[in-house]
Each structure stands twice: as structure tokens, then as C-alpha cells.
TORKOL-4160 file (C-alpha; in steps of 0.2 Angstrom, whole numbers, padded with zeros to 4 digits, m for minus):
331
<pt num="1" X="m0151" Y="m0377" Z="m0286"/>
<pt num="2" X="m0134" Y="m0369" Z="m0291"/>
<pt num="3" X="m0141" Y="m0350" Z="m0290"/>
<pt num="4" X="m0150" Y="m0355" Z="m0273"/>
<pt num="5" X="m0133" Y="m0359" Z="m0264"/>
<pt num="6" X="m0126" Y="m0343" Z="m0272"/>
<pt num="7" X="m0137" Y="m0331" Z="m0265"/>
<pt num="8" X="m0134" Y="m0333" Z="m0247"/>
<pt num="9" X="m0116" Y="m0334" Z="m0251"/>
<pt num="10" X="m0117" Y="m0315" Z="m0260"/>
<pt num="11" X="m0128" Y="m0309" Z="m0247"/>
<pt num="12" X="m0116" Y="m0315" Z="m0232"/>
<pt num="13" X="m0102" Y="m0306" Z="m0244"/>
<pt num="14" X="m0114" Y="m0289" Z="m0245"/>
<pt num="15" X="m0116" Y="m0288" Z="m0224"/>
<pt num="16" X="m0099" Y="m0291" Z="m0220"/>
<pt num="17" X="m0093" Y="m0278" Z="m0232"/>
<pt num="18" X="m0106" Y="m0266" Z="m0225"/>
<pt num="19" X="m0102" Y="m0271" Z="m0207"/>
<pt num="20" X="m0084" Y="m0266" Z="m0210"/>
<pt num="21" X="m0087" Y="m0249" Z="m0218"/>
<pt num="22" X="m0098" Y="m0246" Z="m0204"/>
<pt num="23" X="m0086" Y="m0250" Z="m0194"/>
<pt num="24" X="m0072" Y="m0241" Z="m0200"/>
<pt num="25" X="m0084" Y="m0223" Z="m0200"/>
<pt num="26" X="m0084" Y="m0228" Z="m0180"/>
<pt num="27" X="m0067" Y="m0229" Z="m0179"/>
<pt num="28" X="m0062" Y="m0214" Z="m0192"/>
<pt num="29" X="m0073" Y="m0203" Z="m0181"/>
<pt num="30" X="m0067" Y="m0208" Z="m0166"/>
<pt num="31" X="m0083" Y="m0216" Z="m0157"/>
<pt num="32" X="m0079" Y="m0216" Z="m0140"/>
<pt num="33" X="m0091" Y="m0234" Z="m0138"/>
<pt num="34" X="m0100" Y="m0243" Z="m0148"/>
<pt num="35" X="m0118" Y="m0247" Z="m0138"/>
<pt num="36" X="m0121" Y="m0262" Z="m0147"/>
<pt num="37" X="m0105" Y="m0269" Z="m0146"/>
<pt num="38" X="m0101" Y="m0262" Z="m0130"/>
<pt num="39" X="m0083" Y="m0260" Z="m0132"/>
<pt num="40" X="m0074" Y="m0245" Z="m0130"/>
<pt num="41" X="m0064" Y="m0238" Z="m0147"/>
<pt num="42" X="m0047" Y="m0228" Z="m0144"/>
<pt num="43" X="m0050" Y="m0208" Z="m0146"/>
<pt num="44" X="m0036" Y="m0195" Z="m0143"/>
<pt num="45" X="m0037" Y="m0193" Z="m0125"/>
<pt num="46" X="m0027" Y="m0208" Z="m0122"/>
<pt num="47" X="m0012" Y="m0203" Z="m0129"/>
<pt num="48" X="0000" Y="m0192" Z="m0117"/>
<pt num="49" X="m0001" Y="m0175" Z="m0121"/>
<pt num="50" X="0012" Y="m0161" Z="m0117"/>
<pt num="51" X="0010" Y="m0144" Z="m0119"/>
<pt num="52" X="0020" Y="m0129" Z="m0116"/>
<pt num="53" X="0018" Y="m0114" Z="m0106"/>
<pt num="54" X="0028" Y="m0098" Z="m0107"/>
<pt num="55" X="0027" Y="m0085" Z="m0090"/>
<pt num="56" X="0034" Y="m0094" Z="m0074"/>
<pt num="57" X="0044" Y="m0079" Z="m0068"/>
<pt num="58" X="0026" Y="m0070" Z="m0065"/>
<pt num="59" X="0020" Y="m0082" Z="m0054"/>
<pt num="60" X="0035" Y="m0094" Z="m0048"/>
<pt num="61" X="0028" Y="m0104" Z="m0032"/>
<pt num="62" X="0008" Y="m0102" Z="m0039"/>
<pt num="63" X="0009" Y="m0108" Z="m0056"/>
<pt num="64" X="0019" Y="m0126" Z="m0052"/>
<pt num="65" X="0003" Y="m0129" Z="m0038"/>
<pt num="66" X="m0007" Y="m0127" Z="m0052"/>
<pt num="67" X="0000" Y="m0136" Z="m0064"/>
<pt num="68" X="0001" Y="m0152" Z="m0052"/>
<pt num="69" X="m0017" Y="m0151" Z="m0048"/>
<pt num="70" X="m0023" Y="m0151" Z="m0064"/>
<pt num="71" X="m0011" Y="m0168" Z="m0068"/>
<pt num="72" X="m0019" Y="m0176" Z="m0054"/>
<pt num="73" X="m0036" Y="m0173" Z="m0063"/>
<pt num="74" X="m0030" Y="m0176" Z="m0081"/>
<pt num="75" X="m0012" Y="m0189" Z="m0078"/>
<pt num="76" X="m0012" Y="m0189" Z="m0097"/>
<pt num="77" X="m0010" Y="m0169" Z="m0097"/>
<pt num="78" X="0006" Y="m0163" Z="m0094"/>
<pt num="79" X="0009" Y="m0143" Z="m0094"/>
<pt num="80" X="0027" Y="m0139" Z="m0096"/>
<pt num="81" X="0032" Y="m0122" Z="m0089"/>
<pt num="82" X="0047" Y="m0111" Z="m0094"/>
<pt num="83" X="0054" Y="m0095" Z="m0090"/>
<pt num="84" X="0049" Y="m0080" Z="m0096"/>
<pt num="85" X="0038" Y="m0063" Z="m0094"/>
<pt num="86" X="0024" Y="m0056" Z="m0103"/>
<pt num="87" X="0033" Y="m0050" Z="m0118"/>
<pt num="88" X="0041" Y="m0068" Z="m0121"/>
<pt num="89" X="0024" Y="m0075" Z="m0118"/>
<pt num="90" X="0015" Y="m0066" Z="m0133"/>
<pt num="91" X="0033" Y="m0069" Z="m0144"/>
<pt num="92" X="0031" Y="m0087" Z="m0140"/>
<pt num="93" X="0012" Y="m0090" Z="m0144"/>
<pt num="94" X="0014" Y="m0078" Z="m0160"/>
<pt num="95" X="0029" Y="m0090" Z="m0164"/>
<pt num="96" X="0019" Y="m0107" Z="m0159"/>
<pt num="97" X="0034" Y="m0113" Z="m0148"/>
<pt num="98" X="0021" Y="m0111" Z="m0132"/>
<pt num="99" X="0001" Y="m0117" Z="m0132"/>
<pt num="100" X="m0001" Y="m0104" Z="m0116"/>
<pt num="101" X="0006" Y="m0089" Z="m0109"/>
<pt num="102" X="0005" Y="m0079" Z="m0093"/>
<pt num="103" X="0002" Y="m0061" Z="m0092"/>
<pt num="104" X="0004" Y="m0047" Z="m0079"/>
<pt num="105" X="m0007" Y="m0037" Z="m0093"/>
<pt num="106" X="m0018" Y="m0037" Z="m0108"/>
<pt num="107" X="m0010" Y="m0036" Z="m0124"/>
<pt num="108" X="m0011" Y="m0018" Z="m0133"/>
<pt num="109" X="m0019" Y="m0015" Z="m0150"/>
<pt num="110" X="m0003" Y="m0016" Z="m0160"/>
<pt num="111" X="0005" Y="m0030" Z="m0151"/>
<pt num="112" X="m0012" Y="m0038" Z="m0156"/>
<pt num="113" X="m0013" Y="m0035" Z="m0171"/>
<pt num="114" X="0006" Y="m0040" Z="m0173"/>
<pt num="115" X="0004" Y="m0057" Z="m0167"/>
<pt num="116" X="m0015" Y="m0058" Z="m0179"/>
<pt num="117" X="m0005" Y="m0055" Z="m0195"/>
<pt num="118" X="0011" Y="m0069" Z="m0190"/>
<pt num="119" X="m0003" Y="m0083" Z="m0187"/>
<pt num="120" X="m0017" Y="m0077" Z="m0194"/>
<pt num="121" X="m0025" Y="m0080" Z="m0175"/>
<pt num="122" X="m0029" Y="m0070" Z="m0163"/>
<pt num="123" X="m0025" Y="m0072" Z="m0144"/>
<pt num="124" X="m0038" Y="m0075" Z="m0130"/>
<pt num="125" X="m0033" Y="m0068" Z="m0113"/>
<pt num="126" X="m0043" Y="m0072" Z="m0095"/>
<pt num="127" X="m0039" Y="m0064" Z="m0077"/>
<pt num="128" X="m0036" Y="m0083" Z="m0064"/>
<pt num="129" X="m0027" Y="m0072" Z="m0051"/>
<pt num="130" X="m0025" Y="m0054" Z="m0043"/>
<pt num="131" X="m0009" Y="m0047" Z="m0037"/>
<pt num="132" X="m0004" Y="m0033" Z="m0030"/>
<pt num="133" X="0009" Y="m0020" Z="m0036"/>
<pt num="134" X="0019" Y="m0014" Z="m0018"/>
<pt num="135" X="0030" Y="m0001" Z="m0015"/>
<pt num="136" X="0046" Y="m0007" Z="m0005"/>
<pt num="137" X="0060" Y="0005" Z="0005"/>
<pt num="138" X="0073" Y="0004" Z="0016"/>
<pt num="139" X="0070" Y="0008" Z="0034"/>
<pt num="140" X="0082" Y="0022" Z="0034"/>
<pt num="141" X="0073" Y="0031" Z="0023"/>
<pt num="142" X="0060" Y="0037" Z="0034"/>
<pt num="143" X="0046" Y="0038" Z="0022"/>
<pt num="144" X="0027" Y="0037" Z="0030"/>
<pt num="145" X="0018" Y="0035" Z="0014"/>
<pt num="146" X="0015" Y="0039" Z="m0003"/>
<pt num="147" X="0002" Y="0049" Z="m0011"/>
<pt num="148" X="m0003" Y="0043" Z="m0028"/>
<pt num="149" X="0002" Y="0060" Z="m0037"/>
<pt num="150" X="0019" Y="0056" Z="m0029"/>
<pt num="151" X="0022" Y="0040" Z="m0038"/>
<pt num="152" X="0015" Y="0049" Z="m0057"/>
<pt num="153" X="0032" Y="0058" Z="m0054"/>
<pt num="154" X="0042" Y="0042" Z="m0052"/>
<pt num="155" X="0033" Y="0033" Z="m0066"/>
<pt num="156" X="0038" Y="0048" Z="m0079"/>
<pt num="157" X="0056" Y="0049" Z="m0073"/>
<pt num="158" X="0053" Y="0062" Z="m0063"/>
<pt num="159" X="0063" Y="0068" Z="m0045"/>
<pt num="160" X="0058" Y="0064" Z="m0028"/>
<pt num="161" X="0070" Y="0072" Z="m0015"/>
<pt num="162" X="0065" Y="0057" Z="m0003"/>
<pt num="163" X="0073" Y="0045" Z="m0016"/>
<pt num="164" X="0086" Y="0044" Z="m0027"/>
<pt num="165" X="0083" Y="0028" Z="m0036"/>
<pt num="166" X="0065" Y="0020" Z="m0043"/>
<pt num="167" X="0071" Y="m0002" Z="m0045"/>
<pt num="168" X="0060" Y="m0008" Z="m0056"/>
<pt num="169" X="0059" Y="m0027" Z="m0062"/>
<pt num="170" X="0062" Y="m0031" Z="m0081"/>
<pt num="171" X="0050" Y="m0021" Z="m0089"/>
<pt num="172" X="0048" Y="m0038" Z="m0101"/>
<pt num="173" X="0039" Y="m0045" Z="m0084"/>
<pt num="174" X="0025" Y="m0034" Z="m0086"/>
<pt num="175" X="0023" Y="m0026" Z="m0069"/>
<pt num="176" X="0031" Y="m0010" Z="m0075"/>
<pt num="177" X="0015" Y="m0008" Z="m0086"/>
<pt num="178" X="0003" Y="m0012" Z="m0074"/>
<pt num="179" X="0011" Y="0001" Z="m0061"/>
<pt num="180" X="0009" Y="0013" Z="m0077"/>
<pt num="181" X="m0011" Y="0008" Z="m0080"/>
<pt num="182" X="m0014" Y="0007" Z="m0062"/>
<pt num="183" X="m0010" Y="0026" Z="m0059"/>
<pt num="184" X="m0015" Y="0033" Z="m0078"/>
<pt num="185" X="m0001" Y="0037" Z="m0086"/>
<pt num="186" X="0001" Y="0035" Z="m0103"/>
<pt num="187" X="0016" Y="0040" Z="m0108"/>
<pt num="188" X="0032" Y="0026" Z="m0112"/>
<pt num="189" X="0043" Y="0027" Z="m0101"/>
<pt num="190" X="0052" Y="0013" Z="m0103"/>
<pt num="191" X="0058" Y="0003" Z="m0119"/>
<pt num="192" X="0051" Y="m0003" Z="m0129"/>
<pt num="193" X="0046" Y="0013" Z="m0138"/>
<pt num="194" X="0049" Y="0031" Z="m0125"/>
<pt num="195" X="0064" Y="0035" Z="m0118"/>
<pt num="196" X="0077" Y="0022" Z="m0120"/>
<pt num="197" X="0085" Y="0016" Z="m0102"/>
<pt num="198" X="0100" Y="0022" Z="m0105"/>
<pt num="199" X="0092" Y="0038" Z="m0103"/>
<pt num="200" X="0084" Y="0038" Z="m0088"/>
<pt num="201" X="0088" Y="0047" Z="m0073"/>
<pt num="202" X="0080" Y="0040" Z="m0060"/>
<pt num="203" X="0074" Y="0023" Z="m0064"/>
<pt num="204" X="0084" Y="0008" Z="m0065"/>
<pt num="205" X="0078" Y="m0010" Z="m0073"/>
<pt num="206" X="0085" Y="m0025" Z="m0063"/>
<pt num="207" X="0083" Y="m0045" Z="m0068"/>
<pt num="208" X="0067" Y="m0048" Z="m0057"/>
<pt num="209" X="0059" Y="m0045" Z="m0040"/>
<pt num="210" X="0072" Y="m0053" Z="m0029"/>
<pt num="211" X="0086" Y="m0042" Z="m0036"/>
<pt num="212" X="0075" Y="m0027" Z="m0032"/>
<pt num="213" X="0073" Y="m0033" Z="m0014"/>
<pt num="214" X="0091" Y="m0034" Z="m0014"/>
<pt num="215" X="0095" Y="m0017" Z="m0021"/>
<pt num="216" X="0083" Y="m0009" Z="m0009"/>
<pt num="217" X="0092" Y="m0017" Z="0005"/>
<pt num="218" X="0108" Y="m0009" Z="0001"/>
<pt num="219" X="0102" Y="0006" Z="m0004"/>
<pt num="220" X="0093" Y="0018" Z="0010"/>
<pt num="221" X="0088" Y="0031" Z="m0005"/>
<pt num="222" X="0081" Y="0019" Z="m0015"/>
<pt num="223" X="0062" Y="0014" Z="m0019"/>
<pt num="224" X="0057" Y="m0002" Z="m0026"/>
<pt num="225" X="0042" Y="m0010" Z="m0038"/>
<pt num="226" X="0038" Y="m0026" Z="m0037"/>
<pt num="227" X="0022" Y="m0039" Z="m0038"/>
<pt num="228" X="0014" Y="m0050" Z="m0023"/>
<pt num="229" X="0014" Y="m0066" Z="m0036"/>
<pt num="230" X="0031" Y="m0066" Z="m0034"/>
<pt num="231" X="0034" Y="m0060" Z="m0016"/>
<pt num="232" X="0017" Y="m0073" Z="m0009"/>
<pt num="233" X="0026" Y="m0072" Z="0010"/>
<pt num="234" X="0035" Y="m0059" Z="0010"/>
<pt num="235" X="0021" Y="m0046" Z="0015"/>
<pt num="236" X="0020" Y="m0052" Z="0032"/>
<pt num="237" X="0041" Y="m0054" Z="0032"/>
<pt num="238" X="0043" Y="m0039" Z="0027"/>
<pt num="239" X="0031" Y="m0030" Z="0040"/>
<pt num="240" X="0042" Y="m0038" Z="0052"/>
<pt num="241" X="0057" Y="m0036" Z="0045"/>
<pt num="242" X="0067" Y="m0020" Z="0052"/>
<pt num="243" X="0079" Y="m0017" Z="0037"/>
<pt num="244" X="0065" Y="m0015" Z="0022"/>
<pt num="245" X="0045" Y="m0013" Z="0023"/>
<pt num="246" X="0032" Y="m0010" Z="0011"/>
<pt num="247" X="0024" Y="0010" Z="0009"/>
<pt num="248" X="0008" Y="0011" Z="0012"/>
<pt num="249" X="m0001" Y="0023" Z="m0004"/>
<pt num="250" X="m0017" Y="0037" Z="m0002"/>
<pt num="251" X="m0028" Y="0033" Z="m0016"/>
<pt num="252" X="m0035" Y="0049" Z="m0026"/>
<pt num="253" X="m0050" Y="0049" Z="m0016"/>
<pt num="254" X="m0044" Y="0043" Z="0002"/>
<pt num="255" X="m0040" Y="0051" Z="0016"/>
<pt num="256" X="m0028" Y="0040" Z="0024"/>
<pt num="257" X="m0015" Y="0029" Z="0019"/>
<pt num="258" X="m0018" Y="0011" Z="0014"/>
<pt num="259" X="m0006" Y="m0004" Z="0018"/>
<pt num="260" X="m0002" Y="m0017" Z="0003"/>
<pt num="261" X="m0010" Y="m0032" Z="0013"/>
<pt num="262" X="m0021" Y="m0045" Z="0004"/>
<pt num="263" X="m0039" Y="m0039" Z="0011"/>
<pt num="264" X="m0034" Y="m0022" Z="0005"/>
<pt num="265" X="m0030" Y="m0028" Z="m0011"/>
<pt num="266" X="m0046" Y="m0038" Z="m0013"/>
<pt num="267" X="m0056" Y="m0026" Z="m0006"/>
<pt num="268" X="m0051" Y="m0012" Z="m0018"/>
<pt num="269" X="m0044" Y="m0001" Z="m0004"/>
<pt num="270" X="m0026" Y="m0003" Z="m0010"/>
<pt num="271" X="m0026" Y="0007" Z="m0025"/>
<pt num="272" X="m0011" Y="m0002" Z="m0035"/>
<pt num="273" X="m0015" Y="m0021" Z="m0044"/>
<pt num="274" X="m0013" Y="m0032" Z="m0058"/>
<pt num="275" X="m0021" Y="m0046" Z="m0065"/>
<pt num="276" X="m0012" Y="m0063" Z="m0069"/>
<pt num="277" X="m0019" Y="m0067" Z="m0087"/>
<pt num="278" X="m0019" Y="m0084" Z="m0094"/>
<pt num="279" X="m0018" Y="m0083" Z="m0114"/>
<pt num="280" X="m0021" Y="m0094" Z="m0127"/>
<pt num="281" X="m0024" Y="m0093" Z="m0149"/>
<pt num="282" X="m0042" Y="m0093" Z="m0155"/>
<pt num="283" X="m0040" Y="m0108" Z="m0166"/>
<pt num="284" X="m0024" Y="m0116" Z="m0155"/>
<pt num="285" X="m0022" Y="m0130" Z="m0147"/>
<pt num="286" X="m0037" Y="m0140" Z="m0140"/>
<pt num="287" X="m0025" Y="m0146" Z="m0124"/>
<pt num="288" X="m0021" Y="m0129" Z="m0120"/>
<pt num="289" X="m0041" Y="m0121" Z="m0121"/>
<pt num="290" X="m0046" Y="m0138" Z="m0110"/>
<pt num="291" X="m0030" Y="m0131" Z="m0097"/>
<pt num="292" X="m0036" Y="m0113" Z="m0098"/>
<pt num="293" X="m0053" Y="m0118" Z="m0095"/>
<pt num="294" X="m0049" Y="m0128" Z="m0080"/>
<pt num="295" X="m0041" Y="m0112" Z="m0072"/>
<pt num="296" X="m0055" Y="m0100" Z="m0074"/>
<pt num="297" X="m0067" Y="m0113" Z="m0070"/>
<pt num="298" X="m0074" Y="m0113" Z="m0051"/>
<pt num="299" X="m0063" Y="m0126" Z="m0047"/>
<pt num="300" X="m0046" Y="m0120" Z="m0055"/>
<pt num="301" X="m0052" Y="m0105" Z="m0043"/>
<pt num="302" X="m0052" Y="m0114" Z="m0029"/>
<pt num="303" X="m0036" Y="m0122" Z="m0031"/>
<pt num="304" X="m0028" Y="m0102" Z="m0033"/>
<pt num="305" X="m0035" Y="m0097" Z="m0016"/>
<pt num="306" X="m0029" Y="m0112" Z="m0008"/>
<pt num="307" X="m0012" Y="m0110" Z="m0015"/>
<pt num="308" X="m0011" Y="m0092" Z="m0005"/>
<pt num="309" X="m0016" Y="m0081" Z="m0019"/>
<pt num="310" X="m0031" Y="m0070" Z="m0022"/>
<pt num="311" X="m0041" Y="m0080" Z="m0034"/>
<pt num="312" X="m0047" Y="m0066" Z="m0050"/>
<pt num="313" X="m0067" Y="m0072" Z="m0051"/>
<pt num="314" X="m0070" Y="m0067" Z="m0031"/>
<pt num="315" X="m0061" Y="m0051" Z="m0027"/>
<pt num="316" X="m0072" Y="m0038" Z="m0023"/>
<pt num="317" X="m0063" Y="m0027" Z="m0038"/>
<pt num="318" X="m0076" Y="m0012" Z="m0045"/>
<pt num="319" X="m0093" Y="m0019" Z="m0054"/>
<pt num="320" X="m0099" Y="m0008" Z="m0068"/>
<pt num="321" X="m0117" Y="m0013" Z="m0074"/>
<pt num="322" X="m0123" Y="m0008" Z="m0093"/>
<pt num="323" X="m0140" Y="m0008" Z="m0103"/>
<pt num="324" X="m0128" Y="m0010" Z="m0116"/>
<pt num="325" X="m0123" Y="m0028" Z="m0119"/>
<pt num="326" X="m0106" Y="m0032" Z="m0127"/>
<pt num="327" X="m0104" Y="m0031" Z="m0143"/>
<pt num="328" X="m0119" Y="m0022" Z="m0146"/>
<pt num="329" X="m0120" Y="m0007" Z="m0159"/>
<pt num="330" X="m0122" Y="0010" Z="m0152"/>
<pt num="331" X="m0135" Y="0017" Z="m0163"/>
């Protein structure tokens, strides 16, 4: 009678104990909901979550629309955005005090492998946004247009009796190497590596896009570089205005000039652009790849072309098709 009373007890003892590990391997793994139970376990999304983002001086007014966007979708999310250029950007990934970093152009092979060996990672860079690189003079120097041989001579320190000073922003930003890329010339100008900037004759380095519009307003003989991420309305202000205007350049294979307007851009008719790249580590943070997934996804797209910007996925830049797929060995 004694053994009889005993077994239901032991087995009551074995279930629970069984119910519990059970349980626990729910929990441990962070099951979402439990379809028996029908309650709902907590997982890591409920947290708040910050990360940081290194490169607001590439795109000041588009990045902050973005970043609000995506906290209206995610409220949990939060994307904190700090200064800086491209060259900060890859410094900051490579020492893991940013999860993101903006780009005006794609890492080279060294700085690559640089940032591969400091965390054994490599970093992951995708095009949300086009810009385009304009040439901007004071109206008292008289200057119809440029021909793209004519700007090969600026970029490589070169003389131009029509100017006597090429403003460049901080060649950290990135712009001065997509200018570089966009025309074909290789050499290094500028530091880091080439000819240091003390050197330079004709090219002076300013703090960023606004202190180049400045320098070209008080200079008549000087030319300057800058980006339409960070100039978004001053295309049209500028075609207006009477004391500075942006020089229309004849591509290699054009027969008249082209003006830096946003059509032109997209269409490939204006011969000078650069991608804003959104970068992230391989193996980084799972906040930041959801972020940088949301901006090259259709609708992070759609949320750069309604912020005034050329959205990277539907410009109609140059298609080259292959038989060869990527990655494929040549045989």
C-alpha cells in the first residue's frame, strides 16, 4: 500500500523536473512564444539598443532623416551619429568605437587589410545614395566650362592661368578621392602618402564644404570642390545667385558641356559623382547589419529620395553585364 502511494508521488517529482528543464531550454534560447502556453518569453529585441555611427559631415541634413525614420519603425533602435569623414569612419569601425560608418568611397586594398589584421574582420560597404561632385567659381572669373583634361591638371597640382587656387574640402571627407577616381588619376596627390600639403602650389585643404563656398566668394581666381550631399539646395541657389555658380564640365566623349543638376547626375550625363557608402564589420554588430539592411532595402530607398537626395539602387548610372558570375574562377 506504502509503494503504491509513492509512485504517483516520484512520478509527479519526475514531470515537474522535466517540465522545468524544458522550460528553461525555452527560455535559454530565447523562444519568442511558447504555442502551448501561449505566452510570450522575453528575447533581446526588447531591450533599448544604441548604436553609433561615425560620417555626419558627408551627409549632414540626409543622414538625421534617415536616422528618425528608421526610429519610428524600430522606437527601440536608436542610431547615434557623430562627426567625422571617411578616414574617421574606417578608424572607428577598425577600433570598435562605431557599429556603422559612412563613406564617400570604397576602402583601398591596404586600408582593408589594415583594419582585417586590428580585428580580425573585414568591413562590408553598400552604395544608399549618389552625389555629385561640382565645380564652384566666382562670377568674376569668367569661366564658361571645363573640359575634363582641364580638371587632370588641377587634380595633379598643376597650373591653370584661369585660377590660381583649387579649395578642396578635407581630404579625410573623402570627396577629394572621389574627384581623383572620377577623372583617372592615380597619382596622391594629397596626404596621406604623395606630396605632403605644405607642398602644394595650387591646392589648398579647407575644414569642409561651407568654408569652401566661403573662400570662393572671396576669392575671384579661385575654384572650388565640393559634394551635392552636403550642398542638397544650393544647386538651384547658386544658379541664381550672382556672386558664385557651379561650372558646367565636357565629358571625354561629349560635345557640349553638362550642368551639375540632379537629372544630369542620375542620368550619367554629368561626368563627376560619388557614392555615399554605408559600412559595417562582417561579424559586427547584429544592430548595425539590421540598420544597414534597412537603408539599402526598397524602403530605406525610398525614404533617401524623399529626403531630396538621389537614391544609389535607381539612378540610371552604367550597367555592365557578364557571362562571368562573381566570384567565379577564370579558367
Amino acid at each position: 500500500m506504502e509503494a503504491s502511494k509513492r509512485r504517483p508521488r516520484r512520478l509527479f517529482v519526475w514531470v515537474t523536473f522535466y517540465a522545468l528543464v524544458i522550460a528553461a531550454v525555452f527560455i535559454l534560447r530565447g523562444q519568442k512564444e511558447h504555442p502551448g502556453l501561449g505566452i510570450r518569453l522575453p528575447v533581446e529585441s526588447d531591450t533599448v539598443t544604441t548604436i553609433t555611427a561615425v560620417g555626419r559631415e558627408l551627409a549632414p541634413e540626409l543622414m538625421p532623416q534617415l536616422i528618425t525614420k528608421y526610429h519610428q519603425l524600430y522606437p527601440k533602435l536608436h542610431v547615434r551619429l557623430e562627426d567625422g569623414g571617411s578616414v574617421r569612419a574606417l578608424d572607428a569601425l577598425a577600433n570598435r568605437r562605431a557599429q556603422v560608418g559612412l563613406l564617400y568611397r570604397l576602402p583601398t586594398a591596404e586600408e582593408r587589410a589594415l583594419r582585417r589584421s586590428a580585428v580580425n574582420d573585414s568591413v562590408l560597404c553598400f552604395p544608399i545614395a549618389l552625389g555629385g561632385i561640382v565645380l564652384v567659381a566666382n562670377s568674376l572669373s569668367g569661366v564658361e566650362s571645363l573640359t575634363m583634361d582641364d580638371l587632370r591638371r588641377l587634380a595633379r597640382d598643376q597650373k591653370d592661368s584661369r585660377f590660381d587656387r583649387l579649395y578642396i574640402p578635407d581630404p579625410n571627407q573623402g570627396v577629394w578621392d572621389a574627384f581623383r577616381q572620377s577623372l583617372g588619376v592615380s597619382e596622391n596627390v594629397a596626404f596621406p602618402g604623395g606630396k605632403p600639403a605644405a607642398a602644394l602650389q595650387n591646392i589648398t585643404f579647407l575644414k569642409d564644404d561651407d568654408a569652401v563656398l566661403e573662400a570662393v566668394l572671396a576669392d575671384p581666381r579661385g575654384l572650388g570642390l565640393a559634394s551635392t550631399l552636403n550642398l542638397p539646395d544650393s544647386l538651384p541657389e547658386l544658379a541664381a545667385d550672382r556672386a558664385i555658380y557651379t561650372v558646367p564640365v565636357l565629358p571625354d566623349t561629349g560635345l557640349v558641356p553638362v550642368e551639375p543638376g540632379y537629372a544630369q547626375i542620375g542620368y550619367g550625363e554629368y561626368p563627376l559623382y560619388h557614392y555615399l557608402y554605408v559600412a559595417c564589420l562582417a561579424h559586427g554588430s547584429i544592430r548595425a547589419s539590421m540598420f544597414v539592411t534597412h537603408l539599402t532595402s526598397d524602403r530605406g530607398q525610398r525614404h533617401v529620395e524623399r529626403a531630396g537626395f538621389l537614391p544609389a539602387r535607381q539612378v540610371m548610372r552604367p550597367v555592365y553585364l557578364t557571362r562571368k558570375p562573381l566570384g567565379a574562377k577564370s579558367n
